[in-house]
matplotlib code that plots the C-alpha trace (Angstrom):
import matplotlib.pyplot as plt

x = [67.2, 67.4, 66.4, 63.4, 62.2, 62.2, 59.8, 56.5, 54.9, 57.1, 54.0, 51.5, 53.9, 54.6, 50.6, 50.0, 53.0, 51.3, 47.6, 48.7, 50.6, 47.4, 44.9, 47.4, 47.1, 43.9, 41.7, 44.4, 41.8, 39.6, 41.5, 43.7, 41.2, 41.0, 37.7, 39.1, 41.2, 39.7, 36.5, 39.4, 41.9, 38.9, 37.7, 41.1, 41.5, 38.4, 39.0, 43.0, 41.8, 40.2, 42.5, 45.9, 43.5, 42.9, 46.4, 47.3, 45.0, 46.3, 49.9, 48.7, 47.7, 43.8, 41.4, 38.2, 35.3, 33.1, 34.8, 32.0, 29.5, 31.7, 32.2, 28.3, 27.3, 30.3, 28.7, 24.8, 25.8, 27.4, 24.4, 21.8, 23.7, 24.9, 21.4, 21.7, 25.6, 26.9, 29.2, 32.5, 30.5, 28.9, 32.1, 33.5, 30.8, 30.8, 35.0, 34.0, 31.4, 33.6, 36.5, 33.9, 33.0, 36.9, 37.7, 35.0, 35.8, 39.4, 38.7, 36.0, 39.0, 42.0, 40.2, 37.7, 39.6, 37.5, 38.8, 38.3, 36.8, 33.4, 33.7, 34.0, 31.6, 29.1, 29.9, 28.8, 26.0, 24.9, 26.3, 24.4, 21.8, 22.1, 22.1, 18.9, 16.7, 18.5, 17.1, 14.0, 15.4, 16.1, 18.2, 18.0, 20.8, 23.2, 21.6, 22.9, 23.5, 25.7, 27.7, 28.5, 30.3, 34.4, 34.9, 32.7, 34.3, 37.5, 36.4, 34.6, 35.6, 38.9, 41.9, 44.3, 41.8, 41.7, 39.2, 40.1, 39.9, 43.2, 44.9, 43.3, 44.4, 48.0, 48.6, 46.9, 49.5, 52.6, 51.4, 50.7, 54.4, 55.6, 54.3, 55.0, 58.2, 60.2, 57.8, 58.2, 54.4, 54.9, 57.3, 55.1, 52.6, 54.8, 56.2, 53.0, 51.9, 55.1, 55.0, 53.2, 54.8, 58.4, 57.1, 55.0, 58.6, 59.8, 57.9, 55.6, 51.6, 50.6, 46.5, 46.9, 48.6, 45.5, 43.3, 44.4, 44.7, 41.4, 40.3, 42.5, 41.0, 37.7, 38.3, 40.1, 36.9, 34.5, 36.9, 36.2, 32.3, 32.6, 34.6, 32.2, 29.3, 30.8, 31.6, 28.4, 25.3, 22.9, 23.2, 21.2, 21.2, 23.5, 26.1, 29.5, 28.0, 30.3, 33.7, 35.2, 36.0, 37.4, 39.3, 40.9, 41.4, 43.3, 45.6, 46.2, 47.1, 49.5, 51.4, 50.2, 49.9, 47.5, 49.6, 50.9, 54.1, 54.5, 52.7, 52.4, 50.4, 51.5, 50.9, 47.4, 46.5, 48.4, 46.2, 43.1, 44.3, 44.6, 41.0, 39.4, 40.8, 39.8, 36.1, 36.2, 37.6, 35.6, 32.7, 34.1, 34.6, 30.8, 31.9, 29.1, 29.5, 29.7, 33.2, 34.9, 34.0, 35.6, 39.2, 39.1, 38.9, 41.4, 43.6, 43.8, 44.3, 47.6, 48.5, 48.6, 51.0, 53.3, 53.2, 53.9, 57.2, 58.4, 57.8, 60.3, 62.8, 63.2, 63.5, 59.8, 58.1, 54.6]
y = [-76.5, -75.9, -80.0, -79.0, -76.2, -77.6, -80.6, -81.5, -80.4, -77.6, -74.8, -76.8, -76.8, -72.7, -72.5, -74.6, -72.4, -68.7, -70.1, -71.3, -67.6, -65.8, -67.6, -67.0, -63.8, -63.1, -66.0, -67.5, -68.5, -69.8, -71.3, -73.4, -75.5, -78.9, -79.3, -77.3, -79.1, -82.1, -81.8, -80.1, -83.1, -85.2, -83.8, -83.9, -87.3, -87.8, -85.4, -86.4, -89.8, -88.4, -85.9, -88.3, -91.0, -88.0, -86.9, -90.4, -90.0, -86.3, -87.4, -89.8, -86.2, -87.5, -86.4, -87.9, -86.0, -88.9, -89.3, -87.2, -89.4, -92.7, -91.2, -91.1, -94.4, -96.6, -95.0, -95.7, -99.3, -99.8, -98.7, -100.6, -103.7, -104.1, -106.2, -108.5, -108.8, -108.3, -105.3, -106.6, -108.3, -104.4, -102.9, -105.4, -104.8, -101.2, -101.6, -103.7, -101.1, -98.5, -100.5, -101.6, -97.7, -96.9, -99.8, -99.1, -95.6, -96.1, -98.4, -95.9, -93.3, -96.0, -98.5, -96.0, -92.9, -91.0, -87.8, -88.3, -85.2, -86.6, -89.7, -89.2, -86.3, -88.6, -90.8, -88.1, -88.0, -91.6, -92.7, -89.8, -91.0, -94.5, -93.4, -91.5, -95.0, -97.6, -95.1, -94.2, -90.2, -90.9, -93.3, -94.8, -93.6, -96.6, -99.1, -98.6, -102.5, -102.0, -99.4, -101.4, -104.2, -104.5, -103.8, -100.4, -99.4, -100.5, -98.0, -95.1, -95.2, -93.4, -94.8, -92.9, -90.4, -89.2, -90.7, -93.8, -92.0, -90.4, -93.4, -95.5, -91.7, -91.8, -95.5, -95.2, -92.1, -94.5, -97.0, -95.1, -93.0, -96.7, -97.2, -94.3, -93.2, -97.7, -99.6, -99.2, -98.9, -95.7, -95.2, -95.9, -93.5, -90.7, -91.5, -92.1, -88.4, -87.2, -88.4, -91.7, -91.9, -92.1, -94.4, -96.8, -96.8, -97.9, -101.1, -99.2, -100.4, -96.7, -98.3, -100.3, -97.8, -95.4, -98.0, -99.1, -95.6, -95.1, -98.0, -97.2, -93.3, -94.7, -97.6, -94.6, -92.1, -95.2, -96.4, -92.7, -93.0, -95.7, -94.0, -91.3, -93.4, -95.6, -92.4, -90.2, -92.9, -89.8, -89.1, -88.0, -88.7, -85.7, -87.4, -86.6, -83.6, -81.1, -83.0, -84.0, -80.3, -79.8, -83.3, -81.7, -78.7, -80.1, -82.3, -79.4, -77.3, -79.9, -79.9, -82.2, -80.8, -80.6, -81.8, -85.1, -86.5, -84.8, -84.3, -85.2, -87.5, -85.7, -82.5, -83.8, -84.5, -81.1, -79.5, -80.9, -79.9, -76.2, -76.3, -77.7, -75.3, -72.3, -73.6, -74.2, -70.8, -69.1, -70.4, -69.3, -66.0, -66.0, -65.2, -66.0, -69.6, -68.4, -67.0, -69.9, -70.8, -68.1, -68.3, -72.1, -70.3, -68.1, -70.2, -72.8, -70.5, -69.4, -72.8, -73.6, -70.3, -71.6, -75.2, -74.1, -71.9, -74.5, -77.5, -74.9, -74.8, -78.7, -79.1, -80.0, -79.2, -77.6]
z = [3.5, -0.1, -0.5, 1.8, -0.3, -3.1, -1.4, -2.9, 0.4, 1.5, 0.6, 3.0, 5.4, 5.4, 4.9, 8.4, 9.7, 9.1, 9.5, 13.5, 13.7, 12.5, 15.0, 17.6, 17.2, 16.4, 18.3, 20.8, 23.9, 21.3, 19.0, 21.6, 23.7, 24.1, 22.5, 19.2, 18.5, 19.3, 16.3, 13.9, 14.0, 13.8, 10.5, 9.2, 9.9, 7.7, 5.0, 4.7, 3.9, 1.0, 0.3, 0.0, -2.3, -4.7, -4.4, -5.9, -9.0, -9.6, -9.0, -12.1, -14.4, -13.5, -11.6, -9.4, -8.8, -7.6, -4.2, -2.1, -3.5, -3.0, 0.3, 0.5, -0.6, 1.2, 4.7, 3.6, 2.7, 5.7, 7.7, 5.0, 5.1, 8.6, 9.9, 7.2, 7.0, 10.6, 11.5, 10.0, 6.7, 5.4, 6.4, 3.5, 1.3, 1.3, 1.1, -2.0, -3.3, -3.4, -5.4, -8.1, -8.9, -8.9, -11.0, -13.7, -13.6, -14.6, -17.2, -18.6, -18.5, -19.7, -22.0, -22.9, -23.8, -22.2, -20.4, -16.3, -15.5, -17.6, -16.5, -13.1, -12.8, -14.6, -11.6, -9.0, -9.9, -10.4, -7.6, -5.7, -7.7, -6.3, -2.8, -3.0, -5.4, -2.5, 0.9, -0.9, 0.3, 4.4, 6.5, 9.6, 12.5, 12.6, 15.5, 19.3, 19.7, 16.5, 17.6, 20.2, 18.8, 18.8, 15.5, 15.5, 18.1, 16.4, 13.7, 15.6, 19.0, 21.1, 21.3, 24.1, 24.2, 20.6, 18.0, 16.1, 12.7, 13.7, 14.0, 10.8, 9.0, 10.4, 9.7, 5.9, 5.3, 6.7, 4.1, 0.9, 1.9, 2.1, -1.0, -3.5, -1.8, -1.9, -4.1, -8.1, -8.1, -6.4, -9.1, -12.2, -10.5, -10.3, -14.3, -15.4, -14.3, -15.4, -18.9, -19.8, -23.4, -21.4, -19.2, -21.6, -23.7, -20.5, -20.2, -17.5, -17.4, -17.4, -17.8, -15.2, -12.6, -13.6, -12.8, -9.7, -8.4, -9.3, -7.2, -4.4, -4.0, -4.4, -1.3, 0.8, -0.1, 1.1, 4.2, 5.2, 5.1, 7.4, 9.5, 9.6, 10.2, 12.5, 15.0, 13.8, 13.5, 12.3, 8.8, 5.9, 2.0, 1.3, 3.3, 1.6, -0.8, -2.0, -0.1, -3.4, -4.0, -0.6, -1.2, -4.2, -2.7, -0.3, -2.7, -4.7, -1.5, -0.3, -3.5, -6.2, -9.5, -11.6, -14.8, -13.0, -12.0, -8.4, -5.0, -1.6, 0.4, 3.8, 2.2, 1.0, 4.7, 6.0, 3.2, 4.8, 8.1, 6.6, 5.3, 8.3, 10.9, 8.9, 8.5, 12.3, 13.2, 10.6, 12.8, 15.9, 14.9, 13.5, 9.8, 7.0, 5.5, 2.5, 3.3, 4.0, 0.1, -0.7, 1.1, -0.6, -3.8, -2.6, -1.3, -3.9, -6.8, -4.6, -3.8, -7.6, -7.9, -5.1, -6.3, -9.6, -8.4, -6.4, -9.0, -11.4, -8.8, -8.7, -12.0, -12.5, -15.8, -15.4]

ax = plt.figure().add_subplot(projection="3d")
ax.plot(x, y, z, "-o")
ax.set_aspect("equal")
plt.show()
């Protein structure tokens, strides 16, 4: 028990705990149907995706604020491209997309000296930027015959009755966990966050870890869009707007801190799992939009508390 509260993502898990006890109480018919749960596990799927690719640069003591817009862009070029590539050819192109932006970004931040907050804000909006010069400011819904094909229904269709974005989400968590928890990448991630002067003495690549983290949350954030698209043909030019902040949000709230060296990729995806059911029952219950900004504020500033207390307890130097 002690071993377990003192886990990364041990204050996600008590948030899921009292968020389920409080729409039980409060909402239980409507809360526990079928079709609620359905559109809330769906979003998570989506937003977890995100989430645990951000959750990798924080754990490195970065940050990415472009991932909304890589988000964005990955999905438009996988609708733009598909007639002239084929369903499985813009799918790697977009993929391909997305890893460019990362990869320049993190050598902006490594080779550059450049702190990743500018850098990758200055990539929100060019990349937004980008979306709105390439669709000239509207996009056509993703073709029927398209949709059709194996592979989008490999990527936007139901598998045992749940959509596939569940599955691609659970099966991208087993491999990053794989990867950070038995692989000395995964190591070098969590040193580099923790204190890349130790681990540079060390013989660690601390540039190159950034960079490749970089590349791998900006691939996750456009492997999402697609994932989107793929299941929701209609979109719009403001696809992905605003979703980096919940993306962070939902790192931060599954345990990663904000000064490096420890967090949770199953946290990340429980912390998007805590954000989506509240927007979702915030609509049931008919609340104003604006408050579900508000309990994200509120909730990540206590997250950061909680984090923080617990990151003491192990030992953890905030």
């Amino acid at each position: 028990m002690k071993h377990l509260v003192k886990g990364q993502g041990f204050g996600a898990v008590i948030g899921v705990v009292l968020m389920l006890a409080v729409f039980s109480l409060i909402d239980a018919s409507g809360w526990w149907t079928a079709q609620t749960m359905s559109n809330v596990i769906h979003y998570t799927a989506i937003l977890g995706i995100l989430a645990m690719g951000q959750a990798l640069v924080i754990m490195t003591k970065e940050i990415d604020l472009s991932v909304g817009s890589v988000y964005g862009l990955a999905g438009i070029a996988f609708i733009m491209l598909q007639p002239a590539l084929g369903v499985a050819g813009a799918i790697l192109a977009a993929l391909m997309i997305a890893a460019a932006i990362g990869v320049l970004q993190g050598y902006a931040v490594v080779r550059g000296g450049l702190p990743s907050m500018i850098v990758t804000l200055g990539g929100l909006f060019t990349v937004r930027g980008i979306i709105y010069v390439w669709t000239g400011g509207s996009v056509k819904a993703f073709p029927e015959e398209a949709r059709n094909a194996f592979v989008t229904r490999l990527f936007g269709g139901e598998i045992l009755g749940l959509e596939a974005a569940v599955f691609w989400m659970l099966a991208v968590a087993a491999m990053l966990n794989l990867v950070l928890w038995a692989t000395r990448f995964g190591n070098h991630v969590l040193a580099t966050g923790g204190s890349a002067e130790s681990a540079d003495s060390r013989g660690v690549l601390t540039g190159r870890v950034k960079i490749v983290t970089f590349m791998l949350c900006s691939v996750l954030a456009g492997f999402a869009g697609i994932l989107t698209l793929a299941d929701q043909p209609q979109t719009h030019v403001t696809i992905g707007d605003l979703m980096e902040l919940e993306a962070i949000s939902a790192a931060v709230i599954g345990g990663c801190l904000l000064s490096g060296g420890r967090g949770s990729l199953t946290g990340a995806v429980l912390g998007a799992f805590i954000i989506t059911s509240f927007r979702y029952e915030l609509i049931a219950l008919g609340a104003p939009s604006s408050w579900f900004i508000t309990f994200v504020g509120v909730v990540l500033i206590v997250a950061v508390i909680f984090n923080q207390k617990l990151a003491r307890m192990a030992g953890h130097s905030v």
